[in-house]
N, C-alpha and C positions, 0 to 999 in steps of 0.2 A: 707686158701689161703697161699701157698709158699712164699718167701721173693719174688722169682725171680719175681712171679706173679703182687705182692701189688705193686712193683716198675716200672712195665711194665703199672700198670693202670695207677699208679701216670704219668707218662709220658706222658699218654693218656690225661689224666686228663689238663697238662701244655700246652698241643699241642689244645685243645678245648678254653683252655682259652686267647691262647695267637692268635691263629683265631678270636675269636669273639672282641678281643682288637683293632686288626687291621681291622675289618668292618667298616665300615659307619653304619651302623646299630644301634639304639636307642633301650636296650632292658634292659629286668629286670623278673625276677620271685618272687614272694611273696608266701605267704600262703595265707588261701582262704578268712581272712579278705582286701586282697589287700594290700594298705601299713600302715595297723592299724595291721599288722600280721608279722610274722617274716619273712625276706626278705633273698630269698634266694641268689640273683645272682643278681647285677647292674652295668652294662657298663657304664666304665670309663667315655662318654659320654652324657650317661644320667645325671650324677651327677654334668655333668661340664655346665649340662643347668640352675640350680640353683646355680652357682657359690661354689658347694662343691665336699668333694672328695667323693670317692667311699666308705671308709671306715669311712665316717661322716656319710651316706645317710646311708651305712646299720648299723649302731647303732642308729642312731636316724631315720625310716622312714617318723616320722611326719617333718621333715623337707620339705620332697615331697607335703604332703599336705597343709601344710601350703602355698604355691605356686598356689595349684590348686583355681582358679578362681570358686566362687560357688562352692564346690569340696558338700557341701551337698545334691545339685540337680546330681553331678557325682555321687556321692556314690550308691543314690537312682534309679539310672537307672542301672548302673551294680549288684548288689545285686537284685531287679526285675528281669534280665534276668538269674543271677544264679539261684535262685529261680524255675524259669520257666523252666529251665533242660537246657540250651543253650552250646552250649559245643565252641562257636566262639562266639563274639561279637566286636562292633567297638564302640568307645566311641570318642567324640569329647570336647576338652576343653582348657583353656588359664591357660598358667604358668606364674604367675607372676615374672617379672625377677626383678633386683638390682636398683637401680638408675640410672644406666648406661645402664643397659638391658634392650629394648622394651621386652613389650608384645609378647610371642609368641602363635602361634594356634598348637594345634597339633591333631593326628588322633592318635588314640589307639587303636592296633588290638589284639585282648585277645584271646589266646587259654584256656583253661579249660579244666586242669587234672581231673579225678575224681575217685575214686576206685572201685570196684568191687560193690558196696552198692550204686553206685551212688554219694557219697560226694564229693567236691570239696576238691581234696588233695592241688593246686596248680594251680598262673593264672603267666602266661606266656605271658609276657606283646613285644612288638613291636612297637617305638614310629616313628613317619615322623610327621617334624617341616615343617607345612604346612603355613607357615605365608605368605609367597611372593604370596600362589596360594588363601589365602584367602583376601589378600589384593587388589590383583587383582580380586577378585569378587567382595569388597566393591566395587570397582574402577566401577564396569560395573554396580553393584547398583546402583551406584549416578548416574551415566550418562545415564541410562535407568531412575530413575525418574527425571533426566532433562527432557529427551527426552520426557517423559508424558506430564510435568510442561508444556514444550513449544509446545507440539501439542495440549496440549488442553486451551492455549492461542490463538494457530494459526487456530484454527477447532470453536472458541466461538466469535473471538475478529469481529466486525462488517465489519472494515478495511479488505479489502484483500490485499494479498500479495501473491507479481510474483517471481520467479527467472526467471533469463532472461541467456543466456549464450553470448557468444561473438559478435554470429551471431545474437541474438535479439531472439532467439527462446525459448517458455517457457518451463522449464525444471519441473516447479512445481504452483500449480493456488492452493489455500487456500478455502476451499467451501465458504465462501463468496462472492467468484467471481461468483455464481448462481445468489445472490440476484442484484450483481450492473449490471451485461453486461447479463443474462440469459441464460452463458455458464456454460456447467458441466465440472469442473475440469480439469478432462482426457480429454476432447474430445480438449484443447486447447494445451496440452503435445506435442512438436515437430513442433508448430507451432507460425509461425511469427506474433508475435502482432501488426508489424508497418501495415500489411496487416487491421486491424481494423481501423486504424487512417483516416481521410481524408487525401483524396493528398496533399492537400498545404500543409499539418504540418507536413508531416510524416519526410521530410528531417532534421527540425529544433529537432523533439523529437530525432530522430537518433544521430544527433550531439551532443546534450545533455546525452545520453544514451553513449554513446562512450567516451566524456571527464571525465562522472564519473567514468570508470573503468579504461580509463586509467592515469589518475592522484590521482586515488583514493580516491576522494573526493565524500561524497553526493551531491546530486544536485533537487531543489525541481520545480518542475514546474504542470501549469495547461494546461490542454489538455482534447480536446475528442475523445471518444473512440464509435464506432458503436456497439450499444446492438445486441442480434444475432435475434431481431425482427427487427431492420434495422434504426432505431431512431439513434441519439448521445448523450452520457449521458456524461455529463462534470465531469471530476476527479481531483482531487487534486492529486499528485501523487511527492512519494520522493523517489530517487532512491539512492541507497546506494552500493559501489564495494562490493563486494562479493567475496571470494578467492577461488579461482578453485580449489581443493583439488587435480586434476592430476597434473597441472602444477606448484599451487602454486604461482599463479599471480590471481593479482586483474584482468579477463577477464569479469567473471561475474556479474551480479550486482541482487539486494534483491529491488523491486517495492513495495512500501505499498501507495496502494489508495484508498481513500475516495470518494462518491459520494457529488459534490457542486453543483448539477444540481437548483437544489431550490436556491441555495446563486446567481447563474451567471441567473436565470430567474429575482431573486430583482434587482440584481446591475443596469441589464440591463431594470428594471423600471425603476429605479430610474434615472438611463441615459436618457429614452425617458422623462422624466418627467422633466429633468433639462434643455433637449435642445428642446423639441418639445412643441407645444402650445395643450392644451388638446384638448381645443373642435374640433379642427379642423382636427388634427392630422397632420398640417402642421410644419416646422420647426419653434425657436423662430425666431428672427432678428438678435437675436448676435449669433446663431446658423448656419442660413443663410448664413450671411455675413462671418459668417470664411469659409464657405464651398466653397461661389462665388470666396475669393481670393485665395483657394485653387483650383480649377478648372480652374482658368485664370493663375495661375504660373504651373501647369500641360498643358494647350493648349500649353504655350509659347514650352515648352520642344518637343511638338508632332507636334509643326504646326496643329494644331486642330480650327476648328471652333467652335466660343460660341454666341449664342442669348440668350438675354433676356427678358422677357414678366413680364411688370408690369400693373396690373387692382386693380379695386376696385368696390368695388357693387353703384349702383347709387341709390341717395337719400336715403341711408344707417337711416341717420339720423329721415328722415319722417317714415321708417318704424317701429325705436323705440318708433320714439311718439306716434303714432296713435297705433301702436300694443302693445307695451312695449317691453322691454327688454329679454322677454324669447321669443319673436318672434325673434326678432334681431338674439339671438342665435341659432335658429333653423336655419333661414339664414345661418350663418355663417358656420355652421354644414353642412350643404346642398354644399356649397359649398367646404369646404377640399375631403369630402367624394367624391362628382362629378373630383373633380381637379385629389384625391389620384388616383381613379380606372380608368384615361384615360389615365395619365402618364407613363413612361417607369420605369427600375427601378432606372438607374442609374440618372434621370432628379431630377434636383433639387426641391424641392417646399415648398415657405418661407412664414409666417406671418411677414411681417412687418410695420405692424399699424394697426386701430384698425379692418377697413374695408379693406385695401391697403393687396395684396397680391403679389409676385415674384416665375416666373420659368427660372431655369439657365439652359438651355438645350444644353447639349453638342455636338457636330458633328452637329449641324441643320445651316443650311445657313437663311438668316431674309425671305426667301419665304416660308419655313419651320414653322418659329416660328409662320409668317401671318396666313399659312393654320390651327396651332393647333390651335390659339388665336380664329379663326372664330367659330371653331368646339364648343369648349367651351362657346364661346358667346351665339350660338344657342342653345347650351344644357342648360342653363341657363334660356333663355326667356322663353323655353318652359317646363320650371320645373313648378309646383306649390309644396308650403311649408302650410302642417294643421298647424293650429293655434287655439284651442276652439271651433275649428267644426268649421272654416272660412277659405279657402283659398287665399294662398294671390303667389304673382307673384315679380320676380325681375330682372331688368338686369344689366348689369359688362358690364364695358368700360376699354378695351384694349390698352396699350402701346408698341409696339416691336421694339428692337432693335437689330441691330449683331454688335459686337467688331470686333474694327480698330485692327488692329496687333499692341499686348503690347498694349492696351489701358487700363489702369486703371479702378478699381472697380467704382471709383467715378463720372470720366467719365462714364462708360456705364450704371450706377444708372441714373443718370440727365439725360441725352437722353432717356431713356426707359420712365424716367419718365413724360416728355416734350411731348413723345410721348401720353400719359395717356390726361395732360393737351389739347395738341389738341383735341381728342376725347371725352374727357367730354364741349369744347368748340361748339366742332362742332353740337352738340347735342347729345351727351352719347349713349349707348348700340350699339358702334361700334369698329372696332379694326385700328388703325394708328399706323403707321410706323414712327419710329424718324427722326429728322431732317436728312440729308445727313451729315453735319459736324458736329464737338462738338460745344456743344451752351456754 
């Protein structure tokens, strides 16, 4: 080759190297051990990802490896695909950087020289510092196995759970919502829950549903909800704001309900059991009497009429002796039961003594309370009660009274009751009307 020649390549040569200086480009060629082999060519930037220069890296290559993360499982996968005649390969792995330097990930794109014989003369390396696009995959790893973690918390946990949006309408029902109301999932999607509630509560849940989102606060309450065979199943239910991802406002709110239909069936034993008298199924007397002075401070308000009917079973006491005690009861039994199925629903009906019985009957004028008083008399006389394969018979003598305007519980007790006293006077299993004034 001529001077003119050698000096023309050299040019070429300065003009190739000082291109590829000025890339973005991560590049490098070695010999066909990789960097356990003589290195022909490394960009100033490759070298500056290990914090050296380019004339350290290519005197010492093992500086590169020493960086490479597991570089014995790297080794092992490139030498495998040489092997295999691959003339491209892409290799994937992490450099370790300085104290100062995260970890990076990178992609390694290998062309393979090879000669005439097939040998690998030369691997011609291309690096991309793929760290932001691999960190951003951890990133949607974790958040896709959140996204597991909590759907299959929310697909297992017994509780269901609503999102509700602004308008109350469900945007998402948890398959547990099958087991407690008998609705499928989907088929509730776009549709208003307050539409389930009964009418009287749906305003109150609404109000409550409405200050949780917009004050942001949970809010826990109990309610029922109609199952979609037509029952109502009682829920415990905590509603939580929930943040609208379009607007960015607490609009929406996160429902998790429990079924406490079995807890609100005990309570409400335990209710009839605390204010009702068993065998009769009538009310107790301190049960009674709160209701009576509840009903006489409710007339006051309505200008409402109120009668009262006080009886008691006659010669109660002979029936215990001669029959005993578990006749007695059957008596007694005989008559709640006869009382419960003639009355309305809103009439009151009291145990207050052992045989002494009260009905507070609202809106009835005293010609009223006379005609029911009779009715029950005669359904009495003509009852018989078994006793040991014996039949036995009883009658009830009636008291009735109607409240003066604003007259007092205690008042219209003693007259109702005065009324009792005449009619067991006058010879029992009859009904009388109280005195005309307070006695």
């Amino acid at each position: 080759m001529d001077i003119p020649a050698a000096k023309g390549f050299s040019t070429l040569l300065s003009d190739v190297d000082a291109v590829l200086e000025s890339s973005p480009a991560i590049l490098y060629a070695t010999g066909p051990g990789w960097w356990r082999n003589d290195v022909h060519y490394v960009s100033h930037n490759l070298a500056a990802l290990i914090g050296v220069t380019r004339v350290q890296l290519q005197s010492s290559p093992a500086l590169w490896l020493d960086r490479v993360r597991d570089v014995s499982a790297v080794e092992a996968h490139l030498f495998a695909a040489l092997a295999a005649g691959e003339s491209r390969l892409r290799l994937y792995y992490c450099i370790v950087g300085t104290d100062e330097e995260p970890v990076r990930h990178v992609q390694d794109d290998i062309v393979v020289q090879r000669d005439s014989a097939g040998d690998v003369v030369e691997l011609v390396g291309s690096l991309a510092d793929i760290s932001e696009t691999q960190a951003a995959l951890t990133r949607l790893e974790a958040l896709a196995e959140h996204e597991r973690r909590y759907r299959a918390i929310v697909e297992n946990v017994s509780d269901a759970i609503v999102l509700l949006d602004a308008e109350g309408e469900c945007r998402f029902a948890s398959p547990s919502i099958r087991d407690l109301l008998g609705h499928r999932p989907e088929t509730l999607y776009g549709r208003g829950v307050l539409a389930l509630l009964p009418p009287d509560d749906a305003p109150r849940v609404q109000r409550l549903i409405h200050d949780a989102s917009r004050h942001g606060e949970p809010v826990c309450m109990e309610l029922r909800v109609r199952h979609r065979l037509g029952h109502y199943v009682w829920l415990e239910t905590c509603c939580s704001p929930y943040l609208n991802p379009a607007s960015e406002c607490h609009e929406w709110v996160v429902a998790v309900a429990r079924d406490i239909t079995d807890r609100k069936h005990r309570e409400h034993r335990l209710h009839e059991l605390s204010t009702t008298d068993s065998l009769t199924g009538a009310l107790n007397r301190g049960t009674y009497l709160s209701c009576l002075r509840s009903g006489l401070e409710a007339a006051d308000h309505v200008v409402q009429r109120v009668s009262l009917v006080i009886f008691d079973i006659d010669h109660f006491k002979t029936v215990n002796d001669t029959w005993g005690h578990a006749a007695g009861d059957l008596v007694l039994a005989c008559v709640g039961e006869m009382c419960r199925t003639a009355l309305r629903d809103h009439d009151v009906f009291g145990r207050i003594g052992g045989e002494e019985f009260s009905l507070m009957l609202a809106g009835q004028s005293l010609n009223d309370a006379v005609l029911l008083a009779e009715r029950l008399r005669k359904k009495f006389e003509s009852v018989r009660v078994e006793c040991h394969g014996e039949w036995l018979s009883f009658t009830v003598s009636f008291g009735v009274a109607e409240r003066y305007a604003h007259e007092g519980v205690e008042s219209l007790l003693h007259r109702a009751d005065m009324g009792l006293y005449v009619a067991k006077r006058n010879g029992r299993n009859r009904v009388q009307q109280a005195p005309l004034s307070p006695t």
